[in-house]
Steps between C-alpha positions, in 0.01 A plus 500: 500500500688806359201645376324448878763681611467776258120512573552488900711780469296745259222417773679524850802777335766245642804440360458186221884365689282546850211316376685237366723429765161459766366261287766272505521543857158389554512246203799351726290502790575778724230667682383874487597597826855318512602701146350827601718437833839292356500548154514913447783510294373248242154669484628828532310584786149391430274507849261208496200688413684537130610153523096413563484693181705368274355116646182604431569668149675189406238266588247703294689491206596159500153394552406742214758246314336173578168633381624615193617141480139341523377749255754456238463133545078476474497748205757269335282215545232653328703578135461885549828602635649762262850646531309836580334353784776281629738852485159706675510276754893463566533847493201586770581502850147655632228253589200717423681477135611175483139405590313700245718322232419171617151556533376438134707121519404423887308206505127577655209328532246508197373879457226655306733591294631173420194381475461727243777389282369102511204641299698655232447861595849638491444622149238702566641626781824651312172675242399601814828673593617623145143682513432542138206287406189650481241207464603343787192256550575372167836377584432418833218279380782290280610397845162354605566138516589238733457635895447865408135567501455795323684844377432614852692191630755588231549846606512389831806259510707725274419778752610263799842412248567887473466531877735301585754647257434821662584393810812297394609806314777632726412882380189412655606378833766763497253823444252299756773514769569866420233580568440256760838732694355861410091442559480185717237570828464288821117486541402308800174431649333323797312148405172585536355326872842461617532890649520395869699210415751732349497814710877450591535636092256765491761723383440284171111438462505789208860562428667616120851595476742550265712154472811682487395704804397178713739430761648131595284512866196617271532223236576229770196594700304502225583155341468352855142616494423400157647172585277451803184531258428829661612764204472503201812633299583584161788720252371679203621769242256701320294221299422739227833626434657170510278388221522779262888430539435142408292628206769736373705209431242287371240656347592645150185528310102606576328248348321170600855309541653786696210474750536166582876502535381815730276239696768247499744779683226603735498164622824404484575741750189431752554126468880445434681827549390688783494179717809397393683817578342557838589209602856576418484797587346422885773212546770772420372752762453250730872394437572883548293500800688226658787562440447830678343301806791256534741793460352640835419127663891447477592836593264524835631098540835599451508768790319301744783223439726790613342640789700599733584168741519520888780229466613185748285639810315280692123567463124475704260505184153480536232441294197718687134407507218580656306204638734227412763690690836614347735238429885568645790315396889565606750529293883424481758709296450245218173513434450160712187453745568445833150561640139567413153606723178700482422775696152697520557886588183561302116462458327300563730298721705790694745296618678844555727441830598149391582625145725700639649285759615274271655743248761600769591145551545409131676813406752460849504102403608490172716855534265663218609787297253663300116406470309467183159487427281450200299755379150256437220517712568656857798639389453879650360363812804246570780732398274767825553196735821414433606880542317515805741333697821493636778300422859460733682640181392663169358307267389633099147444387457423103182450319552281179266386216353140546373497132524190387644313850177320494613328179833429626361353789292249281769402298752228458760679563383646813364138617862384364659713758237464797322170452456492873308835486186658397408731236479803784848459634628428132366881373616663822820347460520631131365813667806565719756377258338770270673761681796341543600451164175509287732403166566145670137457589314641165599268308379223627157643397324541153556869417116524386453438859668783632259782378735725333365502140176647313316251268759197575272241429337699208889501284642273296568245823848318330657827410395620862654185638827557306544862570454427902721210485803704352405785745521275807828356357595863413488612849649189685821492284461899577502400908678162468418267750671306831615163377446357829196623604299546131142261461521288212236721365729769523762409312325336271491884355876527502660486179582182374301321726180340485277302698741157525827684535334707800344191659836320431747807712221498772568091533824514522508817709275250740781247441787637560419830713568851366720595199799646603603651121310567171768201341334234715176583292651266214460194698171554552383211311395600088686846514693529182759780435243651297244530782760649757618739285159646449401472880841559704525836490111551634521268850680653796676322786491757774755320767687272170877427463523803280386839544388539176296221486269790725517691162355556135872431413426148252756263533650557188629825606660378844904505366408875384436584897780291585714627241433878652603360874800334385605844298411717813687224764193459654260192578149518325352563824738803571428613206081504560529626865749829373360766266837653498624201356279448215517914388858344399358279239504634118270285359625570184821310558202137541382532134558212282309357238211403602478707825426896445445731678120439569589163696793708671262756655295237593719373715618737627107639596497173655797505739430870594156338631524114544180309492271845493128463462363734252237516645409813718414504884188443648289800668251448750179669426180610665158560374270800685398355786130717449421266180327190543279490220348673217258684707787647642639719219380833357621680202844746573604286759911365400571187642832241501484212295690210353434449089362158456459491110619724205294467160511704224214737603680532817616350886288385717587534848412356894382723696436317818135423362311145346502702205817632274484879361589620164735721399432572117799529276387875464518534859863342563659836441500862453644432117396254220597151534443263265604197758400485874841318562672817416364635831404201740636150557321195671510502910655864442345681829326852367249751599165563345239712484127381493306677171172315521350259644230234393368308758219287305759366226809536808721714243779695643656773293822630651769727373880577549486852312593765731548223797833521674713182491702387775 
């Protein structure tokens, strides 16, 4: 372990004491977002991104460890493991490495090579190699017995032996990948029949690119395409070069043996080498390439988690529609449905009159506060009608995203929480509870769902799936969550909980009505110390016995808060409520130790702002009411809109239209940017300029450079 720790730090520039003291946290098993929040002072600090990190480092190397393990133990099983190899391998810690000194003893199935060798050929393959006969035929012919043929068939299988050794030779593979990371181009190009079928990748039908030049989006797109059949892909150096480096090493004399040891190289690296290394050499830029597409998936997923909440308002939501109507459903300050109907203000039906009628009636009915509507199909043409009319009081309009409500709607959870209801009312349920706190209601769906990533189904899908789990968990620790009003699915993200501890606090929340303090959680029934210390401090209990049961204060640190009352004479209420009081407190004087001054300032944060919501406040926003569709725009024209999805070419962003525009990373800005979240954020509101327009392929190039922002 001491020497992980030494590596984990040379790799992250962390302290070795830091590293060490995170692992044992999470070897003891605390959770990322409980020691990046209640453990500062034994990390040091550490935010849970470095946490992730150091996890992630860990794992690597440990599973770097078990290999070496099976590798050691199979060569060891054969009779060939030397002390040089044994100290090789115990002293590598990089795959590629590790693998190119196994390769020679990994078992394979029977080669050409190999076969080779069960005629008796290895002889003449080291004459072959030493290159210093010159009557080859003759002593190839002594080996002209048995299967081999002839001194052709000699030659031959001593060529195929010398092939392989070429491309077990770790100089070999070494040079090969060199090159491979100086020369390698990208050539794509279109299956031949398939152009119409393809035409969505046109971009690609006779493509060549410098590897190291090809960006994630580019390489994504481009294995999707090859996957589908309709591409057809490959990485090459310069073939030439490649082999006259081979030869170098090889090929030491010009005579009859040197030539066929040159033959033996030339196809060693068309049949073994070149393969071999592009296919190495692909898998490790398609690593690279997703790890740069689930760096922006969990980004864009992590600010939509945060978007701004309208809060406990009761809400009309609707779910518009043309022909099928729009489908309305009311809303208490929980979240809970108290009433659902179609209306049909639009084509073909026109209901108009009746629409309208009985919007007044459900807004004065169930006293509604703000109205939201989803921005699918007949979303521009609702959010007209509704501002149309008149209301006895002033009520917001918002306009939220329904991606990925229709999967909600369909699923168990959602028929777990409505069985009595169809999938329409379900999705415009999710629909209103969107706005009011869209953390709460994300996470009940699949994050692939929710149309914030580029190439999501094209990565590596289990490291997608962990990186979006530990973002949602991330950024509901961040929020922390009602204890009394969370879904089961909800806190089933909390820290320290999972699936049967959540079920378990909704049951007996069902039992025996709300919880009235964050101690009652540990008769909940299977909640060990161990589990409430990781979860206590991220559940709030807005109207509990104690006031800072409403906080980010954990448990743990309660007699430090009632330690500063009792000091200032004051109750721990007094001592929330009055500012004045708690300028009084020197902090300094509450350090003991294993509370510093990290935890203090906590705290302290904390009682300055009790139960705050990082989150920001929600805006209400309105596109131009001139733009209904694409046949609507023209180039100079600067519109409002809301960004829907940031890749690392650049945001894309609603404009009021069936189709999103693009602002191109080059466009985000009047200076270079390397990353569009250094300018724009998801749901951020923004004004954009229209550059082009192409109405055959619908392609929308906008731009922020030189466009005042609000």
């Amino acid at each position: 372990m001491v020497l992980f720790y030494q590596m984990i730090s040379s790799s992250l520039g962390i302290p070795e004491k830091q590293i060490k003291s995170t692992l044992q946290l999470l070897e003891e098993g605390a959770t990322i977002p409980f020691i990046s929040r209640y453990r500062k002072e034994v990390t040091g600090g550490l935010d849970e991104v470095q946490i992730e990190q150091i996890k992630e480092q860990n794992d690597k190397l440990s599973d770097i460890a078990k290999r070496k393990e099976t590798i050691l133990k199979t060569i060891d099983e054969q009779g060939k493991l030397t002390a040089e190899i044994k100290n090789r391998i115990s002293n590598t810690w990089t795959p590629t490495e590790l693998e190119d000194i196994y390769l020679p003893y990994k078992p394979k199935r029977k080669t050409r090579a190999e076969a080779a060798r069960q005629k008796g050929l290895e002889p003449l393959a080291i004459l072959l190699l030493v290159q210093r006969e010159n009557n080859l035929a003759a002593r190839a012919a002594s080996f002209v017995k048995g299967e081999v043929k002839d001194v052709e068939d000699a030659i031959k299988g001593a060529r195929d032996i010398i092939a392989e050794q070429v491309n077990e030779d770790e100089r070999s593979r070494n040079m090969l990948r060199n090159q491979f990371n100086r020369q390698a181009i990208i050539t794509a190009k279109v299956v031949k029949g398939k152009e119409e079928e393809a035409a969505k990748y046109q971009d690609y039908f006779d493509f060549s690119e410098s590897m190291k030049r090809c960006t994630s989006h580019r390489l994504l797109a481009i294995r999707r395409a090859e996957s589908e059949g309709l591409l057809k892909v490959s990485i090459s150096p310069v073939d030439e070069e490649c082999v006259e480096r081979l030869e170098r090493q090889y090929v030491h004399n010009d005579n009859e043996c040197g030539r066929q040891v040159a033959e033996a190289v030339a196809d060693a690296y068309k049949r073994l080498l070149k393969p071999s290394i592009e296919t190495e050499f692909a898998a490790q830029a398609k690593e690279k390439a997703d790890e740069e597409a689930i760096r922006v998936f969990t980004e864009n997923l992590r600010q939509l988690l945060l978007s701004p909440p309208l809060g406990q308002k009761r809400v009309l939501a609707i779910d518009p529609g043309f022909r099928t109507g729009c489908k309305v459903v009311c809303l208490d300050a929980q979240g809970n449905l108290l009433h659902n109907e179609n209306i049909y203000p639009h084509p073909p039906v026109n209901k108009t009159s009746e629409a309208a009628s009985k919007l007044r009636k459900m807004i004065e009915a169930y006293e509604i506060e703000a109205i939201c509507i989803g921005n699918g199909t007949a979303s521009r043409e609702t959010e007209d009608f509704i501002n149309r009319q008149t209301f006895d009081r002033q009520i917001p309009v918002f306009v939220v995203s329904e991606q990925g409500a229709s999967i909600y709607s369909a699923s168990k959870t959602a028929r777990d929480e409505f069985p009595d209801y169809d999938v329409t009312v379900r999705g415009s349920v999710s629909i209103g509870r969107r706005l009011m706190d869209p953390l709460a209601e994300l996470v009940k769906i699949d994050p692939k769902s929710i149309g914030v990533g580029q190439y999501q189904h094209d990565v590596d899908q289990t490291k997608l799936k962990k990186a979006l789990d530990q973002t949602v968990e991330n950024c509901v620790n961040l929020v922390g969550v009602n204890l009394n009003t969370a879904s089961s699915h909800l806190l089933t993200y909390i820290s320290g909980l999972g699936p049967q501890l959540a079920q378990n606090i909704v049951n007996y929340r069902a039992e025996n009505g709300a919880f009235d303090s964050r101690k009652e959680l540990l008769k909940v029934p299977r909640m060990g110390v161990k589990a409430f210390e990781q979860c206590a401090g991220f559940l709030r209990i807005p109207q509990g016995k104690s006031l800072l049961d409403n906080t980010a204060v954990h448990p743990e640190s309660y007699h430090i808060v009632e330690q500063m009352a009792k000091d200032l004479k004051c109750s721990v209420a007094e001592l929330i409520a009055d500012k004045e009081l708690r300028r009084k407190i020197n902090i300094a004087n509450y350090i003991t130790p294993t509370v510093g001054m990290p935890t203090l300032q906590d705290i302290i944060q904390e009682l300055d702002k009790p139960g705050r919501d990082p989150r920001k406040s929600i805006k209400v926003f309105e596109f131009d009411k001139n733009v209904r569709t694409i046949n609507d725009l023209h180039e100079g024209m600067i519109l409002p809109g809301i960004v829907g999805n940031i890749t690392n070419f650049g945001a894309f962003v609603d404009i009021g239209i069936k189709e999103n525009g693009l602002v191109h990373l080059s466009q985000l800005a009047d200076r270079f940017i390397s990353d569009p979240t250094e300018v724009v954020s998801i749901h951020q509101h923004v004004m954009v300029k229209i550059i082009s327009v192409d109405n055959d392929r619908k392609r929308i190039q906008l731009s922020m450079v030189g466009v005042p922002q609000e």
